[in-house]
C-alpha positions as a Markdown table, in Angstrom:
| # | Residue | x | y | z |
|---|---|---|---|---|
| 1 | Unk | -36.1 | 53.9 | 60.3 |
| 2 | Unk | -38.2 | 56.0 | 58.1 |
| 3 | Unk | -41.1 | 57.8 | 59.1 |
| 4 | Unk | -43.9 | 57.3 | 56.8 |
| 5 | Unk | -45.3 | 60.6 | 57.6 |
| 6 | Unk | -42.1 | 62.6 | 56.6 |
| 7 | Unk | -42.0 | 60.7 | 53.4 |
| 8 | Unk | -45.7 | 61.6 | 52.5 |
| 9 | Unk | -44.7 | 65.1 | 53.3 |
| 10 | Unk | -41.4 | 65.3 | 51.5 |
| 11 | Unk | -43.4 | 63.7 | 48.6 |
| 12 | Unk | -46.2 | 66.1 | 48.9 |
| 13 | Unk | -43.9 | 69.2 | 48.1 |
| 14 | Unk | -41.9 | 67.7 | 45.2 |
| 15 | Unk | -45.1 | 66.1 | 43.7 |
| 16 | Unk | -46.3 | 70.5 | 44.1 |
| 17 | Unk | -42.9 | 71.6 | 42.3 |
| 18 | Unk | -43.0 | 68.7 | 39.6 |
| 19 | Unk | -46.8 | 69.8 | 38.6 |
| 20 | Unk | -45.1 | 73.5 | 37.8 |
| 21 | Unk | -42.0 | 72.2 | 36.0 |
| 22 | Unk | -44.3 | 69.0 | 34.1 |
| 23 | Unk | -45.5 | 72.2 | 32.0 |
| 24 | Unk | -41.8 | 74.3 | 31.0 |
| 25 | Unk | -40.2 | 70.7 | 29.9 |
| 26 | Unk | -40.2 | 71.1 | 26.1 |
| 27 | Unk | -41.6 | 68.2 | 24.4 |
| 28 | Unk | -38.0 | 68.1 | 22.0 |
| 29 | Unk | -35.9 | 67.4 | 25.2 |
| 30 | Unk | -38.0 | 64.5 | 26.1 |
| 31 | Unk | -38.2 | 63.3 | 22.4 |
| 32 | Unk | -34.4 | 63.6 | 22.2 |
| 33 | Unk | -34.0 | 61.8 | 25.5 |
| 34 | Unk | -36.7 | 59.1 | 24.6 |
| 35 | Unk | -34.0 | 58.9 | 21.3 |
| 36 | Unk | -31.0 | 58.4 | 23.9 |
| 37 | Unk | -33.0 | 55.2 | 25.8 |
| 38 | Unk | -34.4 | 53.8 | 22.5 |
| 39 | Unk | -30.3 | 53.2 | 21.3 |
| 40 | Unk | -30.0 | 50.0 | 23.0 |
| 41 | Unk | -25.9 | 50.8 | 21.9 |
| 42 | Unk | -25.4 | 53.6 | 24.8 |
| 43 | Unk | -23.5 | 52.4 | 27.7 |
| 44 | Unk | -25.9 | 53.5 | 31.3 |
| 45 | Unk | -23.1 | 55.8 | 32.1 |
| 46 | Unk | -23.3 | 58.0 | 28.9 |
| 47 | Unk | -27.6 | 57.8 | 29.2 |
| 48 | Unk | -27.0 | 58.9 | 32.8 |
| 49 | Unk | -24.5 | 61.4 | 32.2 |
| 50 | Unk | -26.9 | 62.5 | 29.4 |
| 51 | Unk | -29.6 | 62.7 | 31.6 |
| 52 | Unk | -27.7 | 64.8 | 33.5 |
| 53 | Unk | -27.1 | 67.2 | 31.3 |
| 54 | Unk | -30.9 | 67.6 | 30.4 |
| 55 | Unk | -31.3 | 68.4 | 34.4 |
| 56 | Unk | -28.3 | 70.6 | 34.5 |
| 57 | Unk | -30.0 | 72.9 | 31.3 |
| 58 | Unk | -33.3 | 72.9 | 32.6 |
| 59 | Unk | -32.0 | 74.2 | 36.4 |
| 60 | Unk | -30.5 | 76.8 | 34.6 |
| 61 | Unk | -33.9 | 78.3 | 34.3 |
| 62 | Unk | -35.5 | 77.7 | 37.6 |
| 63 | Unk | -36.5 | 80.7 | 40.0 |
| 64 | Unk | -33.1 | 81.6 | 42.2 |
| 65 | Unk | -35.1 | 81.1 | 45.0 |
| 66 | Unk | -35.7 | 77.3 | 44.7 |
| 67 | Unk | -32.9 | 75.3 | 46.0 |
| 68 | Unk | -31.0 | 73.8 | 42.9 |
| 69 | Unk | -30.5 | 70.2 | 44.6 |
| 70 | Unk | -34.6 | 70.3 | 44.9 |
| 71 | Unk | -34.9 | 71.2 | 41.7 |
| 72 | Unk | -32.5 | 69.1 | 39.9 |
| 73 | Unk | -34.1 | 65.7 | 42.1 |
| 74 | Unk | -38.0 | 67.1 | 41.1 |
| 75 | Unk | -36.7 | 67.6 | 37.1 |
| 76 | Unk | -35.4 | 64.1 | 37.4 |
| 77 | Unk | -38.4 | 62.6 | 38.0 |
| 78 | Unk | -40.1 | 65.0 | 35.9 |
| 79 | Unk | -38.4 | 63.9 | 33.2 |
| 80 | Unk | -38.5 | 60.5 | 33.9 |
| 81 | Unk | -42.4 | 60.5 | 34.1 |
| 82 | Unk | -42.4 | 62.2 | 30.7 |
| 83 | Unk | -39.9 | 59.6 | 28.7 |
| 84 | Unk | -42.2 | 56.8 | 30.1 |
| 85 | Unk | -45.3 | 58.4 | 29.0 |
| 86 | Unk | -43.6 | 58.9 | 25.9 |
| 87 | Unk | -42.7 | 55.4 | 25.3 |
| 88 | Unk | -44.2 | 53.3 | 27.7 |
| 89 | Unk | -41.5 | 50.4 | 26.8 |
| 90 | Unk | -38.4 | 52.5 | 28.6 |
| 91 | Unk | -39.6 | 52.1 | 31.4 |
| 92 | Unk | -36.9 | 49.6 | 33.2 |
| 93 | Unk | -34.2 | 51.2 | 31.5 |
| 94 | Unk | -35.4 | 55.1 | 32.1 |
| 95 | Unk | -36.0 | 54.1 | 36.2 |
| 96 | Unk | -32.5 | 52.4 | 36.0 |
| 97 | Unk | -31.0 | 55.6 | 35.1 |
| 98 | Unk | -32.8 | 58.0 | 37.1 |
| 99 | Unk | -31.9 | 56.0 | 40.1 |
| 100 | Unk | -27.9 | 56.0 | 39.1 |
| 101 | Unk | -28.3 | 59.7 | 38.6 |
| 102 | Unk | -30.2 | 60.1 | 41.6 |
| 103 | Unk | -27.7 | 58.1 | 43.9 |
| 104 | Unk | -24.6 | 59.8 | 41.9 |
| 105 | Unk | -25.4 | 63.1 | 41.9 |
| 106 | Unk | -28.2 | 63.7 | 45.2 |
| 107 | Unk | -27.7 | 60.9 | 47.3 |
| 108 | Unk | -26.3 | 63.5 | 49.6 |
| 109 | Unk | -29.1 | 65.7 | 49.5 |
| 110 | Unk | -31.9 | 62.9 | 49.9 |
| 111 | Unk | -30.2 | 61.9 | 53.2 |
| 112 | Unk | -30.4 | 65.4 | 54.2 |
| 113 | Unk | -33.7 | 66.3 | 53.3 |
| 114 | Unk | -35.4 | 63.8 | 55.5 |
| 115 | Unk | -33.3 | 64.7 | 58.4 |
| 116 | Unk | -34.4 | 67.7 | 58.4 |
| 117 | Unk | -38.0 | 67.1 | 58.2 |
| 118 | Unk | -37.3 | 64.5 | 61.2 |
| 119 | Unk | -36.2 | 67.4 | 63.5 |
């Protein structure tokens, strides 16, 4: 069972990170993501794994002190939000994807981070 609580809380901080990253995210990576989810060709694997890549470059430049698993689950969404404001139309396909990148690559971390705010 999930507390309700710890998810408003969990959801409070990341919602506090994501306002502070929202304004770093250049608007070219979006526009060459938005590209990558308007070519209906791309398999979901290669948009996810491309995806991917866009978090992996932008956690390079996060402060050392955040936690990089945070960061890279906050950026997802982050990036997510902006695609969808972007092109309002992605939106099945861009949750799709953030969800298979979010399941493949911090599934792990999720499971722990409301653990720990159980204890």
């Amino acid at each position: 069972q999930i507390d309700e609580e710890v998810v408003r809380l969990i959801a409070a901080q990341l919602v506090e990170i994501g306002d502070q990253f929202d304004k770093e995210i250049k608007t070219r990576l979006v526009n060459d993501l938005v590209q990558q989810f308007l070519n209906e060709n791309l398999p979901g694997e290669e948009i996810t794994q491309r995806m991917s890549e866009a978090v992996e470059g932008l956690v390079r430049a996060i402060p050392p002190d955040m936690e990089q698993e945070k960061a890279m689950l906050v950026l997802a969404m982050v990036l997510t939000k902006k695609i969808v404001k972007t092109v309002p139309s992605l939106l099945p396909r861009v949750f799709r994807t953030t969800v298979n990148y979010i399941n493949q690559q911090l599934h792990n971390y999720v499971v722990r981070m409301v653990s720990v705010v159980k204890q």
